[in-house]
N, C-alpha and C positions, 0 to 999 in steps of 0.2 A: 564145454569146459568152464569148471567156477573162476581158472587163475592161469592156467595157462591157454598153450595154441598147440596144436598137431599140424606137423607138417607131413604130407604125404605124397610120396612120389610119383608120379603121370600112370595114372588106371589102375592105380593098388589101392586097397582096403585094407583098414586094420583087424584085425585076427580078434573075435569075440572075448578070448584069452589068449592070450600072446603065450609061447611056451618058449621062448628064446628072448630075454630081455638083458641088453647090456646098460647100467645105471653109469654118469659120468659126471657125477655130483655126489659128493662123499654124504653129506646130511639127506638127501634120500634114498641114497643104497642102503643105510640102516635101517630109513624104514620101509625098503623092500625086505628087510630080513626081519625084522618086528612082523611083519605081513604075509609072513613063515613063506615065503617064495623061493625056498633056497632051491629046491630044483629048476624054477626057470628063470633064472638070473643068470648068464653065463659069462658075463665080462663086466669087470669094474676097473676105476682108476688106481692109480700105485698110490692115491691120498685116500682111496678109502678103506678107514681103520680100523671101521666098526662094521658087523662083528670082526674080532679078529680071529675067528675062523675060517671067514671070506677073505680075508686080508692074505693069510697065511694060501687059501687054497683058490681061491677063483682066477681066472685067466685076467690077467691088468693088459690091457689097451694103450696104457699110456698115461700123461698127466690131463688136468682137465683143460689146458689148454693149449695140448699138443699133443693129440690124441693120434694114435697110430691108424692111419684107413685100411690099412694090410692086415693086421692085427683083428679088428672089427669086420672083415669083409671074411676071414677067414672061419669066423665065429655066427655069419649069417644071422646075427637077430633079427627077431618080426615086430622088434617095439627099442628104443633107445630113449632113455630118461635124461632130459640135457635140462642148462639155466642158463638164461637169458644174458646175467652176470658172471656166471662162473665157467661159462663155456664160450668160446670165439664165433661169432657171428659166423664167418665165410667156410669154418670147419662144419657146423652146425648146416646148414645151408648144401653142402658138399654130400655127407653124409644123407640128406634128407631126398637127394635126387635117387636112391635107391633103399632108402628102408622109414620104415615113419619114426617120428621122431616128435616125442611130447615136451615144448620148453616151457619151464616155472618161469615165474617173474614175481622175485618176495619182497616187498618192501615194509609189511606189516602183519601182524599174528591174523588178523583176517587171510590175507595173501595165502600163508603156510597152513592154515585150516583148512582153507578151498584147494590148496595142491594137496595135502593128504587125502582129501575126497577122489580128485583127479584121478590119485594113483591107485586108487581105490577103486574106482570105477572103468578105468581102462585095464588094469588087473583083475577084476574080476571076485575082489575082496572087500569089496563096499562096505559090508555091515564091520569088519573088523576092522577097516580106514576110519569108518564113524565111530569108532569106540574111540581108538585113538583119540579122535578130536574132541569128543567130549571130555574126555578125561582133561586134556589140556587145554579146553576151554576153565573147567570147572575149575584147577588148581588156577590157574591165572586172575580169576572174576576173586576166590578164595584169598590171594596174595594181595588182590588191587585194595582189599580192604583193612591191610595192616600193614602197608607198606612204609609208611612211615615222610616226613615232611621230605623235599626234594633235598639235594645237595647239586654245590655248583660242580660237573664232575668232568676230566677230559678223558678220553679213550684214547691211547695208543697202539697205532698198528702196523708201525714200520718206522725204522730208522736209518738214518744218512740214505735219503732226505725223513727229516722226521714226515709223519704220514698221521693222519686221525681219522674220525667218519662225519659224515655231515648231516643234514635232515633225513634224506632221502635213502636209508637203509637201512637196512630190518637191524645193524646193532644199534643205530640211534631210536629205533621203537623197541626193543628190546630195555635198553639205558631211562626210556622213559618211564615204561611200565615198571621197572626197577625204583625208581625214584633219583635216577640218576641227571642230572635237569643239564646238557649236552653244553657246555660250553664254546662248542660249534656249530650249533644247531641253527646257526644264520646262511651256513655254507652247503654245497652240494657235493657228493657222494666220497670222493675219499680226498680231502685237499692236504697240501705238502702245509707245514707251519715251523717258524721261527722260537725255538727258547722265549725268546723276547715276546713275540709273540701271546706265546703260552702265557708268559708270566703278566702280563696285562689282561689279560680276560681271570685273572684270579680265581682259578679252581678252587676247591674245597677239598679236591677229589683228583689222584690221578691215577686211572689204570691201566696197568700195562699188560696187556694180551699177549696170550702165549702162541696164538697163530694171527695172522703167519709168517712175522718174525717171531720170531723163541724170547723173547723179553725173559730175561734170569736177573736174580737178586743183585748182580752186580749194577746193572742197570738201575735199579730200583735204589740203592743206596747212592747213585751217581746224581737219580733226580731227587733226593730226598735233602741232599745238600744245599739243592741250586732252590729247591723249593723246599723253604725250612715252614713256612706255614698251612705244608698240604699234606695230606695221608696219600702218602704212594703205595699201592699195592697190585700185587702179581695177579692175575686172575686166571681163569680157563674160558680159554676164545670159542671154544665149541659152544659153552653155554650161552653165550653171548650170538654166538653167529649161525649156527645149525638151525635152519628150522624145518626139520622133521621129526619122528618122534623123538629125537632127542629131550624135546622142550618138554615131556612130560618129567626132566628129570630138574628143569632150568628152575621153575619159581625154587624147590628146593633148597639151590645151588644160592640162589639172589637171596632168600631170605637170610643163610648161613654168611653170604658175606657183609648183610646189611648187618647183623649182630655182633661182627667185628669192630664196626665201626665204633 
């Protein structure tokens, strides 16, 4: 594996092609379905949105981190898609003493290249994984080159307690490649911060994510006030935090709001 681990249960093998896969990670059950797997994909979480076809029809197990074992034991897969971040250690772990079980671990667009490969290759869809990845290699090297000077920017991603991201996560590499220049980027993975706070590191920049709290205009006109010398604005947290083939759609997305600016 390029990025993650397989955990496999006492004298089991994994299946050349898995024909029974449940995903519990919303950004790469999309792209088990970009990877036209929709027949052997049987179980996803109630957060995964995309397609919403699957959303609408596939068996949900549960959230991603509080996953149903009844639910999943009922649906016997021979392959479970989990993340290291987005899924609970000891459920993960639980789970893995009877079915195998492949964890991502993404903290940078290398990270989420090498897990498309991963899923690609434990799927049995290789050459179509590597399409993928080129393509969003190639739009990203494409954007790196007109991205425009940094800006001092903060991410928002939860409030009371306010909440942002720190160095070590794929939306502070996402924010970087953006030209978004992390005005937390001295801190680690997701730390609680103070108004006051905020206002002393002097953003340029404040965005407010739409997962996963629901950040709404009213919000944005609340910080607009207290920070009358920053551009506050609403963004879409998928593009920011998804990394599966979502991201072929992300530099897109990052250029249309760098042009706001």
């Amino acid at each position: 594996m390029k990025n993650g681990f397989i955990l496999l249960p006492t004298g089991k093998t994994l299946r050349q092609r898995p024909r029974r896969i449940i995903s519990l990670v919303p950004s790469q059950t999309e792209l088990l379905a970009d990877l036209r797997l929709n027949n052997e994909v049987v179980g996803i979480t109630k957060f995964c949105i995309h397609p919403n076809s699957w959303f609408r029809n596939k068996k949900r197990v549960g959230g991603t981190k509080n996953v149903d074992v009844k639910k999943i034991d009922a649906l016997q897969p021979d392959l479970i898609i989990a993340n290291r971040e987005e899924n609970l250690k000891t459920q993960i772990e639980e789970l893995a003493k009877h079915y195998p079980v492949y964890v991502s671990d993404i903290q940078s667009l290398p990270d989420a290249l090498n897990m498309i490969e991963d899923i690609g290759f434990l799927t049995n869809t290789l050459t179509a994984a590597r399409r993928i990845g080129d393509a969003i290699r190639r739009s990203f090297f494409e954007f790196e080159k007109q991205k425009g000077s940094p800006k001092k920017s903060a991410y928002l991603i939860w409030k009371t307690p306010w909440m942002t991201v720190g160095r070590d996560t794929f939306i502070h590499e996402v924010m970087s490649l953006a030209g978004f220049e992390n005005v937390f980027g001295d801190q680690s993975r997701y730390p609680e911060f103070s108004l006051e706070e905020l206002a002393e590191r002097k953003p340029e920049l404040i965005l407010l994510s739409s997962e996963p709290y629901p950040f709404k205009t009213t919000h944005q006109k609340e910080l607009e006030k207290l920070f009358p010398d920053a551009r506050v604005m609403l963004v879409d947290g998928e593009m920011f935090s998804w990394y599966g083939s979502r991201l072929l759609q992300t530099t897109a997305y990052l250029k249309q709001l760098r042009e706001r600016l």
